[in-house]
C-alpha positions as MATLAB code, in Angstrom:
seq = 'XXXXXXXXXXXXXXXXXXXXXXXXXXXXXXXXXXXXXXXXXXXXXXXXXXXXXXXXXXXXXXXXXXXXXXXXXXXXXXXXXXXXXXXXXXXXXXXXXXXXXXXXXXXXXXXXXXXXXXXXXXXXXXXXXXXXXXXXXXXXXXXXXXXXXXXXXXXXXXXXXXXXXXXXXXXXXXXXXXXXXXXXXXXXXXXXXXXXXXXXXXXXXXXXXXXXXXXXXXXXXXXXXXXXXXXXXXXXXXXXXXXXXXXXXXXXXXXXXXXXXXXXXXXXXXXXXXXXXXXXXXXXXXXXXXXXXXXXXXXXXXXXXXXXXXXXXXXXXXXXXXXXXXXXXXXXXXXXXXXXXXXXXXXXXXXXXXXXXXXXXXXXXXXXXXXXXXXXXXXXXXXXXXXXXXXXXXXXXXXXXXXXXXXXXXXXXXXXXXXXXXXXXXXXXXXXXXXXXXXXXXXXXXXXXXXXXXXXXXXXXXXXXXXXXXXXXXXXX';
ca = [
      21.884  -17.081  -32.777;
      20.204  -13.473  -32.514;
      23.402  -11.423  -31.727;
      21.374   -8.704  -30.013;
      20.373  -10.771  -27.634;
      21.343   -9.866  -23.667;
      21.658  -13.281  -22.600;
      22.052  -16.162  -24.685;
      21.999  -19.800  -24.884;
      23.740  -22.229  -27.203;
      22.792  -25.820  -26.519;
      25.885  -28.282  -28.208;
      26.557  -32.071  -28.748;
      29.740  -32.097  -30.404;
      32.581  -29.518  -29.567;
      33.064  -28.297  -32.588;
      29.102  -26.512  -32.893;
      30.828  -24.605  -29.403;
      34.039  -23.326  -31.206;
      31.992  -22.562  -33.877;
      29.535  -20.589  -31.733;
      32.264  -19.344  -29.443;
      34.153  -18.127  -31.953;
      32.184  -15.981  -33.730;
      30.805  -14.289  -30.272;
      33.974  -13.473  -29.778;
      34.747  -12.560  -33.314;
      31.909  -10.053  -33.914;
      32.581   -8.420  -30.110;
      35.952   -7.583  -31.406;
      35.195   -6.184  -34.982;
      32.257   -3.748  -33.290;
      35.240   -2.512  -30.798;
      33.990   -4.338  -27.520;
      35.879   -5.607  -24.721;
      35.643   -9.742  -24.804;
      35.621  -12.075  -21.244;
      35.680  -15.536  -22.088;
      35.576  -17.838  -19.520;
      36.685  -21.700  -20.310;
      38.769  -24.224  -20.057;
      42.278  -24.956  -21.155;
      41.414  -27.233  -24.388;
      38.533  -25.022  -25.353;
      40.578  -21.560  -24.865;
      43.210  -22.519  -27.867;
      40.314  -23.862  -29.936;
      38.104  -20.511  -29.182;
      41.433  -18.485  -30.422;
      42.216  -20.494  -33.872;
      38.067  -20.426  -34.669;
      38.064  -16.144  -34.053;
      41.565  -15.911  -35.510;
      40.383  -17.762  -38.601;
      37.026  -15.796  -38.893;
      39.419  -12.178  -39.362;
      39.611  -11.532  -35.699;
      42.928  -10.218  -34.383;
      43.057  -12.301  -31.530;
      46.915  -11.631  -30.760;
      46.389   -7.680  -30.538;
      43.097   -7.758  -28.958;
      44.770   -9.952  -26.095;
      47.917   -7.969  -25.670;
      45.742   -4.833  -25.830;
      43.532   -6.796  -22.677;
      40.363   -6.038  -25.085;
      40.172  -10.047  -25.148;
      40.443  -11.670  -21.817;
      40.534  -15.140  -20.814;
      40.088  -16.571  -17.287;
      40.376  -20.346  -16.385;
      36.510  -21.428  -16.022;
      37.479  -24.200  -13.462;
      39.700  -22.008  -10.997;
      37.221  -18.694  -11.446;
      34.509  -21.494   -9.922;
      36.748  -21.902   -7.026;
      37.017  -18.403   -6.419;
      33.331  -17.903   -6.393;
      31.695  -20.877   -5.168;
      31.137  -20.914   -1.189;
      29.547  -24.068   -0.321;
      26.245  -24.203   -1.714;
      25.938  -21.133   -3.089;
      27.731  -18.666   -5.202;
      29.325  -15.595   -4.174;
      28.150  -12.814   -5.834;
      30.522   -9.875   -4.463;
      33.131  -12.235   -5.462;
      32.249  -12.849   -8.596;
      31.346   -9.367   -9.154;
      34.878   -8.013   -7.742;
      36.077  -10.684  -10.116;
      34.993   -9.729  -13.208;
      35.851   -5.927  -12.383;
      39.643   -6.514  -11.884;
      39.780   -8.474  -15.622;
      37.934   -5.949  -17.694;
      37.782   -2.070  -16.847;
      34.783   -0.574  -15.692;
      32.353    1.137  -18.077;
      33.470   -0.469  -21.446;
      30.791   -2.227  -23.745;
      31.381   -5.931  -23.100;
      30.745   -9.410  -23.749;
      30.964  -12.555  -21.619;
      31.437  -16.022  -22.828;
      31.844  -18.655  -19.909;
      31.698  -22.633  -19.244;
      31.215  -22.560  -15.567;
      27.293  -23.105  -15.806;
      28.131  -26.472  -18.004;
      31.246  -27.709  -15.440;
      28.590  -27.267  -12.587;
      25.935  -28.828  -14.409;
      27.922  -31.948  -15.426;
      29.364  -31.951  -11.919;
      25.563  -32.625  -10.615;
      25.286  -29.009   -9.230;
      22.638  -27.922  -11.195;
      21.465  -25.340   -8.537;
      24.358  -23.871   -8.500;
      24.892  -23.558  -12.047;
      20.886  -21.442  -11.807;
      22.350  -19.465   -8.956;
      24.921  -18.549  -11.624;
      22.596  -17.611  -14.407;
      20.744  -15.367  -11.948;
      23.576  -13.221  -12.080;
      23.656  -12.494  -15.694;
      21.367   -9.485  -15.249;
      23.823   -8.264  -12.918;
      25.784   -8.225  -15.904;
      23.576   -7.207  -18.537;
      22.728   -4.269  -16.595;
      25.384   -2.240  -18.251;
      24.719   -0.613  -21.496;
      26.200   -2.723  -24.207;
      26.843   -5.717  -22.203;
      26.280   -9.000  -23.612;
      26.469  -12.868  -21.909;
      26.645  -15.991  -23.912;
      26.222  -19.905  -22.181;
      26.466  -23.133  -23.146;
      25.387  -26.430  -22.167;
      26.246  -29.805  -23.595;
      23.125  -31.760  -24.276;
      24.279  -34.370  -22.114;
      24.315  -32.001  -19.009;
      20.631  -31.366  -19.711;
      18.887  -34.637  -19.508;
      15.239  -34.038  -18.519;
      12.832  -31.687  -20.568;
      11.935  -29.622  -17.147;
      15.443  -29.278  -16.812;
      16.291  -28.092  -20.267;
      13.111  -25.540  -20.052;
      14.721  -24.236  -17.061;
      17.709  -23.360  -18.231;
      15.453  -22.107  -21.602;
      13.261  -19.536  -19.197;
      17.149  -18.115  -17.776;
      17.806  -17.043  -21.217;
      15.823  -14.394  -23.350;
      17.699  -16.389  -26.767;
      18.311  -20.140  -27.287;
      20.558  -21.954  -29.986;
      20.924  -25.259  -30.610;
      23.591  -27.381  -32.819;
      21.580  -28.945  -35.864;
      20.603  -32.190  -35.265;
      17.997  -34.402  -33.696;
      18.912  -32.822  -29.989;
      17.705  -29.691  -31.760;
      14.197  -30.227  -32.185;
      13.865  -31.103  -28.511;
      15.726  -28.164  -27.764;
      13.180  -25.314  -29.793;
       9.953  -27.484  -28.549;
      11.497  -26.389  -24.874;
      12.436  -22.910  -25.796;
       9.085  -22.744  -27.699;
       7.030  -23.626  -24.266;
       9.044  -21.460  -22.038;
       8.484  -18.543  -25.018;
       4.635  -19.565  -24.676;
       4.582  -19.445  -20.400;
       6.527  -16.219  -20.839;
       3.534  -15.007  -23.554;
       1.120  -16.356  -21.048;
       2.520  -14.597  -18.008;
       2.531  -11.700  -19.828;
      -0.881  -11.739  -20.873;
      -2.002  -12.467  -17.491;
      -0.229   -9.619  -16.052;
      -2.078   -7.132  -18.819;
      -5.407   -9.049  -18.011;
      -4.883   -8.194  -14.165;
      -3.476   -4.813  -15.304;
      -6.963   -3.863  -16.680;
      -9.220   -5.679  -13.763;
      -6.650   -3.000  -11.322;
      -7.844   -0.095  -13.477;
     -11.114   -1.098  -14.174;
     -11.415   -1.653  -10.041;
      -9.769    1.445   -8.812;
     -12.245    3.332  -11.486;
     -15.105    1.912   -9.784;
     -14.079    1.825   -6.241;
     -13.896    5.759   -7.164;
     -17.204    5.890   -8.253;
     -18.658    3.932   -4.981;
     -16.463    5.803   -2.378;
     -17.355    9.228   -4.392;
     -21.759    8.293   -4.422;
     -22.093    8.712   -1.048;
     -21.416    9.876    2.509;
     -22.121    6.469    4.526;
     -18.595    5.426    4.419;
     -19.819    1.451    6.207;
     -21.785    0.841    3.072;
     -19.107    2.456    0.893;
     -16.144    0.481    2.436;
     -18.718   -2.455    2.021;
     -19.135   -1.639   -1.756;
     -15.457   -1.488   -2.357;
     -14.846   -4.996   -0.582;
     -17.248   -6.393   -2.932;
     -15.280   -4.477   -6.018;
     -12.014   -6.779   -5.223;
     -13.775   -9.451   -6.159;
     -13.144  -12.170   -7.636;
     -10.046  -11.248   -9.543;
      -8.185   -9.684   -6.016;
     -10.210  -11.422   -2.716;
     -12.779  -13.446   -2.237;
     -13.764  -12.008    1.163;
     -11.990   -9.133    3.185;
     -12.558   -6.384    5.416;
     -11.820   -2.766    6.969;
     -10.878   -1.969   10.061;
     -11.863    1.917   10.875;
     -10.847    3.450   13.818;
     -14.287    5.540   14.869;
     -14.818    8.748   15.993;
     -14.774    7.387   19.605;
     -11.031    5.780   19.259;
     -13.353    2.099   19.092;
     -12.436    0.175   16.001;
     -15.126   -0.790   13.857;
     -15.069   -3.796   11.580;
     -16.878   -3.584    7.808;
     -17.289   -7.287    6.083;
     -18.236   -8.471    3.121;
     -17.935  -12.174    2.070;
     -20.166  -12.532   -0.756;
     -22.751  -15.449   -0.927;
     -21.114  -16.869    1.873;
     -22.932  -16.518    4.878;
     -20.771  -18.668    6.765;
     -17.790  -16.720    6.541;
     -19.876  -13.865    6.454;
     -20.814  -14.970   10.010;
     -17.607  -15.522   11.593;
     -16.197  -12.240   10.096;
     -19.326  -10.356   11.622;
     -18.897  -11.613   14.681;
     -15.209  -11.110   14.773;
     -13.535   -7.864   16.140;
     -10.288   -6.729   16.078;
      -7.661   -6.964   18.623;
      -4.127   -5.942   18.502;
      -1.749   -8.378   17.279;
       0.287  -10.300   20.287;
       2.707  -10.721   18.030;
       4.360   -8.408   16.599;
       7.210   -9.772   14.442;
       4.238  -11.464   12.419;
       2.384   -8.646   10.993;
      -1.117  -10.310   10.199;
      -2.802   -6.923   10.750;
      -1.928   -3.377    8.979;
      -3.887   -1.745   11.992;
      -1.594   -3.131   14.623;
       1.347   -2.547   12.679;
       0.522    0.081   10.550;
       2.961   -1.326    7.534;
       1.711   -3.724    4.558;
       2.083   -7.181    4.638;
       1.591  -10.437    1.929;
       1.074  -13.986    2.844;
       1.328  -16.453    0.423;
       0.779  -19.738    0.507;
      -1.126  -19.975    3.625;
      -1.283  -23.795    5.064;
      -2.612  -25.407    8.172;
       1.020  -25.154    9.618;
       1.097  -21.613    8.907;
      -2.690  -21.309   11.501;
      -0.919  -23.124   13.935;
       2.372  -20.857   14.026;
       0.267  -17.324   14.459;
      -2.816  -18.386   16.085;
      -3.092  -16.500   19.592;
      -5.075  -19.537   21.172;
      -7.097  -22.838   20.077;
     -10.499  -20.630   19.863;
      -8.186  -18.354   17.180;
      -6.832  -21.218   15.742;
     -10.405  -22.478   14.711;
     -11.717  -19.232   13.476;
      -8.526  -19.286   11.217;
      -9.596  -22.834   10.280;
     -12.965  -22.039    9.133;
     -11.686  -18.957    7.268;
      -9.702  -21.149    5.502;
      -7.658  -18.675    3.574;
      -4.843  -19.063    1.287;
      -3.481  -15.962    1.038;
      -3.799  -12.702    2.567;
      -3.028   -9.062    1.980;
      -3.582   -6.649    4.716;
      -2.129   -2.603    4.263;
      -3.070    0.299    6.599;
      -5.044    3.579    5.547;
      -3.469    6.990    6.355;
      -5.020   10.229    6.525;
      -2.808   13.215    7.229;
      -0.462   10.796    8.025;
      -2.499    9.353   10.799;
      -3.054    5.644   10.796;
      -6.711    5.496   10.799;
      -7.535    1.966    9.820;
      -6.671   -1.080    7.308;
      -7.810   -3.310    4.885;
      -7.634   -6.840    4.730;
      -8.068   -8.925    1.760;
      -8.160  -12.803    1.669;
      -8.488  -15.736   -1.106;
      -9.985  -18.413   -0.191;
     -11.795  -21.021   -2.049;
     -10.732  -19.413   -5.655;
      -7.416  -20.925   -4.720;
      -5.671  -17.945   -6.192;
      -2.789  -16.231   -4.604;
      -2.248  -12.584   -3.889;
       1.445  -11.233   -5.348;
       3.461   -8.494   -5.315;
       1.476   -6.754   -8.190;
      -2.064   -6.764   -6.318;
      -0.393   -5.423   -3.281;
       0.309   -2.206   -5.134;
      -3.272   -2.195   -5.900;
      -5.127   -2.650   -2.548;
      -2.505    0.185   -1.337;
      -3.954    2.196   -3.413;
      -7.540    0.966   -2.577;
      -7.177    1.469    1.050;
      -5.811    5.154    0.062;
      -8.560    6.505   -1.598;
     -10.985    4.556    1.207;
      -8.847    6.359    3.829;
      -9.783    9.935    2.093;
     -13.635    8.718    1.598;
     -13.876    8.063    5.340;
     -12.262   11.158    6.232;
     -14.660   13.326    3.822;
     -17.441   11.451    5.727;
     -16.211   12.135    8.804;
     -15.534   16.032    8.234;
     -19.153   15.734    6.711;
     -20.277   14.449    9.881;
     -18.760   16.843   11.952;
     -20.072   19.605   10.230;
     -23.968   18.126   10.189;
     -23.564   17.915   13.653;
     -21.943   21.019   14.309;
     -25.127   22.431   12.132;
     -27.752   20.672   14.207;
     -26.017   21.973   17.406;
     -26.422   25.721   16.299;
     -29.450   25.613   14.783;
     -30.753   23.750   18.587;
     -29.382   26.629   20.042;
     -31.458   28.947   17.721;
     -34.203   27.408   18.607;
     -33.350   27.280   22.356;
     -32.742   30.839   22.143;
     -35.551   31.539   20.888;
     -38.061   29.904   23.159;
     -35.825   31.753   26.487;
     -36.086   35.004   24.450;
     -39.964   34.620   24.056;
     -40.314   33.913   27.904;
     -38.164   36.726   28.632;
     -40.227   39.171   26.377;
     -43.231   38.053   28.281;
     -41.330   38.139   31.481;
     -40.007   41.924   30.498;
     -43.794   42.917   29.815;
     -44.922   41.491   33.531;
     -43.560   44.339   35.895;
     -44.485   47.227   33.683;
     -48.520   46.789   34.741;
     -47.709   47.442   38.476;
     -45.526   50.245   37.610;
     -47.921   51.873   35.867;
     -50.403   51.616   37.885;
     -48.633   52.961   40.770;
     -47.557   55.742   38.954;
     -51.049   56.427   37.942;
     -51.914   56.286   41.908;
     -49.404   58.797   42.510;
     -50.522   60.921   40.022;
     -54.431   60.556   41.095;
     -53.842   61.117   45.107;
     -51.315   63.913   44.580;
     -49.365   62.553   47.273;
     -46.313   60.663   47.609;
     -46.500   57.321   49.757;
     -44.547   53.358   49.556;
     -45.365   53.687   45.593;
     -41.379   54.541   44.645;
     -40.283   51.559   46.541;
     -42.992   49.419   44.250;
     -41.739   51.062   41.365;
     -37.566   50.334   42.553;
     -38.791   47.057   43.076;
     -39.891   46.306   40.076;
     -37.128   48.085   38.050;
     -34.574   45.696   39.526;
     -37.010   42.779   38.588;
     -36.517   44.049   35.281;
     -32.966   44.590   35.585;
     -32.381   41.025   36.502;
     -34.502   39.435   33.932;
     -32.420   42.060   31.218;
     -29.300   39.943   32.847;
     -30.793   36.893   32.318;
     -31.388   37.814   28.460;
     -27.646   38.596   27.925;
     -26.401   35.071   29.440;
     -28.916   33.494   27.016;
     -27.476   35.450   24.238;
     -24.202   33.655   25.340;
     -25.471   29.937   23.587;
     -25.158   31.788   20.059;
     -23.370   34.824   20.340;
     -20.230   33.758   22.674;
     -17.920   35.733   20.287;
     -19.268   38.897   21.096;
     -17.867   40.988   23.968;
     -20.842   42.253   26.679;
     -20.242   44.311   29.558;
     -22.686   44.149   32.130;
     -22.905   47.108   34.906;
     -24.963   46.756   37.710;
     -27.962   48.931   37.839;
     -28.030   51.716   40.454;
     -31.216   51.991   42.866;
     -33.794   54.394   41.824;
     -33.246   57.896   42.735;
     -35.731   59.209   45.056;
     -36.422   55.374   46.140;
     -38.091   53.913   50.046;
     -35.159   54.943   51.564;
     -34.857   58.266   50.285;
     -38.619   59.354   49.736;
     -39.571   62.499   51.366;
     -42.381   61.852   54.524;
     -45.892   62.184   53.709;
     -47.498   65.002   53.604;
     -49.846   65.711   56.417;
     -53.594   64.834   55.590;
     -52.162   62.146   53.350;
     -54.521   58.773   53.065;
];
């Protein structure tokens, strides 16, 4: 038995392989100064005793010192068990009034093999779940054992393997059946593991790229389009953004790879708030994440809105979905939904993490475009307003130049005859022309230079003007 192990299995045909076992668990807890539960049952408790006793363990201190505690196995499964389950506060609040709190500990107990033989196998797992509950605590180490006869099936004895990070068995012919089983449950547990670096390094290697694609370019439908495509096939096999627009209209971005059906449907879907809202199939509607997994034909018929949504869902046909909203500033702006379809695979926990953080950096792409946007259109606006500006400020050049022709002429009139007649009124006349098309080249000004503060005065009549000319002289023409 590796003694360093958290949680440990000994698999036994003949009691004396447990005493032995037993024993020196409890034996080597003692001599390293730990604190020793040991759960079991009457018979076992005197023969658990004698075997530590006899291995230089000084059982009769260590109990009246409380640093070795026994509990009856049968009665603490009494305590615990509440129909078909266990109890865990009461098994926790259990265990805290027989050893104190803190202390580095081990934990021997029978209940998982009573339960087991009693035909309560589940229970006896729900029991073994808590062992981390346990093992939690620095220090803290649980041992269980199972008669072979409790443990009749190879799936069951692998089961009870995969609860245990260390398995034991009693010599004998058992004991070969008994390492093949902890052997494949080591292997799944290799596999697993392997699997999760494999999907570790497709996460990395498609958040690098979905960086690249959302940071080549400013069209943030072809970009969302391109990132789609990146989840594939390791994390979707089709999917889709939902992007609230600049207009408050939500627009829909597809991509279902070499599949034009689906990429037909899912073009000529929209979206449309949820009418249910305890079911959260979309991030937009809800604006939290949600995973489901496995998706059936029962689960269509539970959310569909209607028998036209219940056949779109059908010839989908999705097994699993992952949808997540995308937050700029805090504002919900949009979501991404990812599906798995024919693959057959099945989104988890893990891949959630990583379209979060897809839909993230999307959600800051689509922002940058927009801001981009706004500023090439705020561009185009001004420089149209240049050019505006300049075409009135031509006109009005021109315009400017038209009255001065008649006022000079007058004046040179004036000057010729050597008389005074109607020419100042021609000449008032045209100054307020020119006055009014000055006016008219200040509100033009306004398209362009708005920030700039103009005061217009009103221009006073010409001095000397029709009204207040002199009368001709006499002779005059």
């Amino acid at each position: 038995m590796e003694t360093s192990a958290r949680h440990a299995l000994t698999v036994y045909e003949t009691d004396a392989h447990l005493v032995d076992a037993v024993g020196r668990f409890i034996a080597e807890g003692l001599a390293n100064g730990e604190h020793v539960l040991v759960f079991a049952t009457p018979d076992h408790r005197a023969a658990f005793e004698d075997r530590a006793w006899a291995l230089g363990a000084a059982v009769v201190d260590a109990v009246a010192a409380r640093r070795l505690v026994f509990a009856d196995a049968a009665a603490t499964l009494e305590a615990i068990v509440a129909g078909d389950r266990i109890d865990a506060e009461r098994f926790a609040t259990l265990v805290a009034g027989l050893v104190p709190a803190g202390v580095p500990l081990r934990v021997y107990g029978e209940m998982v093999q009573l339960l087991a033989c009693d035909g309560r196998f589940d229970l006896a797992m729900q029991l073994e779940a808590l062992a981390p509950s346990l093992t939690a605590a620095p220090g803290t180490r649980v041992l269980c054992a199972y008669h072979a006869a409790a443990l009749p099936t190879t799936d069951r004895l692998r089961i009870v393997c995969a609860a245990h990070d260390a398995t034991e068995s009693e010599p004998g012919p058992y004991a070969a059946t008994v390492y093949r089983a902890a052997a494949a449950v080591l292997a799944e547990a290799r596999d697993r593991l392997e699997t999760r670096a494999r999907r570790a390094e497709l996460r990395l290697e498609v958040l690098t790229a979905a960086s690249d694609a959302l940071a080549s370019s400013l069209d943030f439908e072809t970009v969302l389009r391109n990132v789609v495509a990146l989840t594939r096939p390791a994390f979707a096999d089709f999917g889709f953004f939902d992007v609230i627009d600049d207009d408050d209209a939500v627009r829909r971005i597809s991509d279902a790879w070499r599949d034009p059906r689906r990429a037909a449907i899912l073009a000529a879907s929209r979206w449309q708030r949820a009418h249910r809202a305890d079911l959260n199939l979309c991030a937009l509607s809800s604006g939290e994440t949600a995973l489901h997994a496995p998706i059936d034909d029962a689960w269509y018929q539970r959310v569909a809105a209607g028998p036209e949504h219940l056949a779109v869902l059908r010839a989908l046909a999705f097994r699993s979905m992952i949808t997540v909203p995308m937050r700029a500033d805090g504002r919900l702006i949009g979501a991404l939904t990812l599906f798995h379809g024919d693959s057959g695979r099945q989104h988890t926990r893990d891949d959630v993490a990583l379209v979060e953080e897809l839909a993230s950096r999307a959600a800051r792409a689509v922002e940058n475009a927009r801001l981009h946007r706004a500023l090439r259109r705020e561009v185009e606006r001004r420089e149209a307003a240049d050019r505006r500006w300049d075409e009135r400020l031509a006109v009005l050049v021109r315009e400017l130049r038209a009255p001065l022709a008649p006022m000079v002429s007058a004046l040179a009139r004036l000057k010729r005859r050597g008389e005074v007649g109607d020419e100042p009124a021609t000449i008032e006349g045209q100054v307020q022309r020119l006055a009014r098309l000055v006016d008219d080249l200040l509100d033009a000004s306004r398209d362009t230079a708005d920030d700039v503060e103009r005061r217009r005065e009103p221009v006073e009549p010409l001095a000397g003007g029709a009204e207040a000319a002199p009368p001709p002289r006499a002779g005059g023409r």
